[in-house]
C-alpha positions as CSV (number, residue, x, y, z in Angstrom):
1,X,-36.2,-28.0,52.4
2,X,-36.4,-24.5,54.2
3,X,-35.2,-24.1,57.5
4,X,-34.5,-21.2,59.3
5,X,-31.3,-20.7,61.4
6,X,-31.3,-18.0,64.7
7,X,-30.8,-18.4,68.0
8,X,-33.3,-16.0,70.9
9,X,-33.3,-15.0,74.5
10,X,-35.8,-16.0,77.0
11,X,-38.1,-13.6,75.7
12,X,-37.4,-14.9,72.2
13,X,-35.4,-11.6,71.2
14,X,-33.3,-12.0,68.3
15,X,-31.6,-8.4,67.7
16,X,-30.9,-5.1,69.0
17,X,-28.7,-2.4,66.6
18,X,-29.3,-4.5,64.0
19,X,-26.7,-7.3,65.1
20,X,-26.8,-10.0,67.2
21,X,-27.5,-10.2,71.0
22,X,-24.7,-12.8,72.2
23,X,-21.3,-14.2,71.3
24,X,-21.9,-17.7,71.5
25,X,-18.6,-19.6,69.3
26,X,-20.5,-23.2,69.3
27,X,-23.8,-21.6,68.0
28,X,-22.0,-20.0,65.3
29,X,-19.8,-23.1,65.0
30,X,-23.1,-25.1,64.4
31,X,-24.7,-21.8,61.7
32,X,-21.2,-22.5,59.9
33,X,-21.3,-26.1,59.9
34,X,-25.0,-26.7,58.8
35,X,-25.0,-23.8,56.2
36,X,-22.0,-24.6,54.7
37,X,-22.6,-25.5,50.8
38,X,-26.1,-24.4,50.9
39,X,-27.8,-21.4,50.2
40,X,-28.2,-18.7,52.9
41,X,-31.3,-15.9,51.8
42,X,-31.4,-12.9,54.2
43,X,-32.1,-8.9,54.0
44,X,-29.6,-6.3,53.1
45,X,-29.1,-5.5,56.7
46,X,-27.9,-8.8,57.7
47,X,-25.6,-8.9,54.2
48,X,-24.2,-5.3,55.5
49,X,-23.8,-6.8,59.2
50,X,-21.6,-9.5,57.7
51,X,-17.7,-8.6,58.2
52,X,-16.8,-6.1,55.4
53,X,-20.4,-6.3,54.4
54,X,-18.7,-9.2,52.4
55,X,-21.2,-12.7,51.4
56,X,-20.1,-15.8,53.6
57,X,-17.7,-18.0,51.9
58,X,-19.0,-21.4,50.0
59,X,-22.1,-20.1,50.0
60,X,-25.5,-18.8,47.5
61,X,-26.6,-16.0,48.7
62,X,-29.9,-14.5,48.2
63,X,-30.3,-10.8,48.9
64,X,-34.0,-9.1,48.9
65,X,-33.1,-5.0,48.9
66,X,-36.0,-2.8,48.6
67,X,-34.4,-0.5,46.8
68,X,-33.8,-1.2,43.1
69,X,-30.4,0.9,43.6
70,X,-28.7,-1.3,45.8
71,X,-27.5,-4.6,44.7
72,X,-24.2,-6.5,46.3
73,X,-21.3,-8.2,44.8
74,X,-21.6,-12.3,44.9
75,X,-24.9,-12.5,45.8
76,X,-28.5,-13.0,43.9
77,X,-29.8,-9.6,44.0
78,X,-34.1,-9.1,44.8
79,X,-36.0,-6.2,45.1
80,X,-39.5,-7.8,46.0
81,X,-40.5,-10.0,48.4
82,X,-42.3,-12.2,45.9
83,X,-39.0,-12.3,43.6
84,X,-37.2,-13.4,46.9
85,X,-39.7,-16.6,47.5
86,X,-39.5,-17.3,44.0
87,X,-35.9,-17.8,44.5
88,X,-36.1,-19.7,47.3
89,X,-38.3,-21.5,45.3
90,X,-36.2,-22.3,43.0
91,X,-33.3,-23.5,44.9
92,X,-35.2,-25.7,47.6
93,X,-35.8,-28.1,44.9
94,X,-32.4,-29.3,44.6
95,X,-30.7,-27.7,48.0
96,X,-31.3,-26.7,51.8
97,X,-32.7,-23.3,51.6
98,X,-31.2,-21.6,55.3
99,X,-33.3,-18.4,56.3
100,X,-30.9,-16.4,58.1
101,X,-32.0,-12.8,59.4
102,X,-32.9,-10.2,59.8
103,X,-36.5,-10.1,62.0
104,X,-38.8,-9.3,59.2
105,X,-37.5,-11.8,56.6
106,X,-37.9,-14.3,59.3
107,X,-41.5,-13.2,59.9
108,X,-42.3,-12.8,56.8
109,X,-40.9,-16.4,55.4
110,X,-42.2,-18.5,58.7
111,X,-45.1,-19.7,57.1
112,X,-43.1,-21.2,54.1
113,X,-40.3,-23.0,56.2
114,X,-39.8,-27.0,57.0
115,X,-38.0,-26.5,59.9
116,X,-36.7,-23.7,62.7
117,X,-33.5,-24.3,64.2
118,X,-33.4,-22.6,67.1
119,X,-30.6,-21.6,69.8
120,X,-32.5,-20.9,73.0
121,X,-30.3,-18.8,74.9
122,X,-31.1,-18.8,79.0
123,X,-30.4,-14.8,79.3
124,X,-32.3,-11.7,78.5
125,X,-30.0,-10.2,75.8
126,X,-32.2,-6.7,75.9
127,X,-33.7,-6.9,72.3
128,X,-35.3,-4.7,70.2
129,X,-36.6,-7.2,68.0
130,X,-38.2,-10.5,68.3
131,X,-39.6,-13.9,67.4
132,X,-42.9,-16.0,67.9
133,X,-43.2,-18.2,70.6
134,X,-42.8,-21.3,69.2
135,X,-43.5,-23.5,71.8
136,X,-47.3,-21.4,71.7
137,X,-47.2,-21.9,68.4
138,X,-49.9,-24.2,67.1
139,X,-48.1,-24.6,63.8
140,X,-44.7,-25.7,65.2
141,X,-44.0,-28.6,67.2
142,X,-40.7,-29.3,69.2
143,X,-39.1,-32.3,67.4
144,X,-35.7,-32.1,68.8
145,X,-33.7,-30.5,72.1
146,X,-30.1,-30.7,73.5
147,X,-29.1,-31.2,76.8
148,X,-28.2,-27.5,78.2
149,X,-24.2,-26.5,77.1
150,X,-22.7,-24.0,77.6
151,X,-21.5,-21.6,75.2
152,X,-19.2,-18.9,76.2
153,X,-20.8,-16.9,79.1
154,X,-24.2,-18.5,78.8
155,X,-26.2,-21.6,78.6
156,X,-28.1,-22.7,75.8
157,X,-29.8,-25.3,74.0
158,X,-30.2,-26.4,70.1
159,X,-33.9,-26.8,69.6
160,X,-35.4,-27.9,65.8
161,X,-39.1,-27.3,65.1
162,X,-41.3,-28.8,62.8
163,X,-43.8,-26.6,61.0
164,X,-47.0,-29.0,61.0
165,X,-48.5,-26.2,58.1
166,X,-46.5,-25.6,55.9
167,X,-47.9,-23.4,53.1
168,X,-46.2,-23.6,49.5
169,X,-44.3,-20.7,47.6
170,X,-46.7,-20.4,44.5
């Protein structure tokens, strides 16, 4: 199974500066919790956003660099986006495959995923980069919402989507 794993503003923004736009402990309680033994896949900029640019502990991580040059310590190193789907490939068989960041790579797998989990945060965090609407989405349907909580400074709500289209890595 695929899934991505981000959480948005009310204008689904997802990043600004190449991090993220909130502190929010239980959402990244939950990311820990429900990546946690699995396999993360992400571009370089989110590996290098990481603390120490280090790979998250119990873990596979799958890297996709453009550049040949650059490859990381304790990951899977990729250089093409089609070498990165064929990992995926490779791992969904036997594992939760957890798309993780940055904008692009979630663009560019979305037609590939099972599932989006989805942190709706009720605040404009001022991003520079962004989402799809889901919710206009024909391809995605709203299978499961929380109850607003809030999460530090702001409320939010844990959202999954089901991608009724899902297209196959070849």
């Amino acid at each position: 199974m695929i899934i991505s794993i981000l959480n948005c503003d009310i204008k689904y923004g997802v990043g600004k500066r190449n991090g993220l736009l909130f502190n929010l402990p239980l959402d990244m309680k939950y990311f820990r919790e429900t990546t946690f033994g699995h396999v993360v896949c992400m571009g370089e900029n989110t590996l290098l956003s990481f603390p120490n640019s280090k790979p998250l502990k119990n873990r596979t991580h799958i890297v996709l660099s453009q550049d040949p040059a650059h490859n990381y310590d304790g990951v899977i190193n990729v250089h093409t986006f089609d070498d990165f789907l064929q990992k995926i490939k490779q791992y969904e068989k036997d594992d939760k495959v957890f798309i993780i960041g940055g904008a692009s790579i979630y663009r560019q797998t979305l037609p590939y995923v099972d599932e989006v989990h989805l942190t709706k945060v009720n605040a404009d965090g001022e991003a520079e980069v962004f989402f799809i609407n889901l919710d206009e989405s024909p391809d995605f349907k709203l299978v499961q919402e929380s109850e607003p909580i809030i999460d530090g400074d702001f409320e939010i709500k844990f959202t999954v989507y089901k991608n009724l289209n899902k297209k196959e890595i070849d």
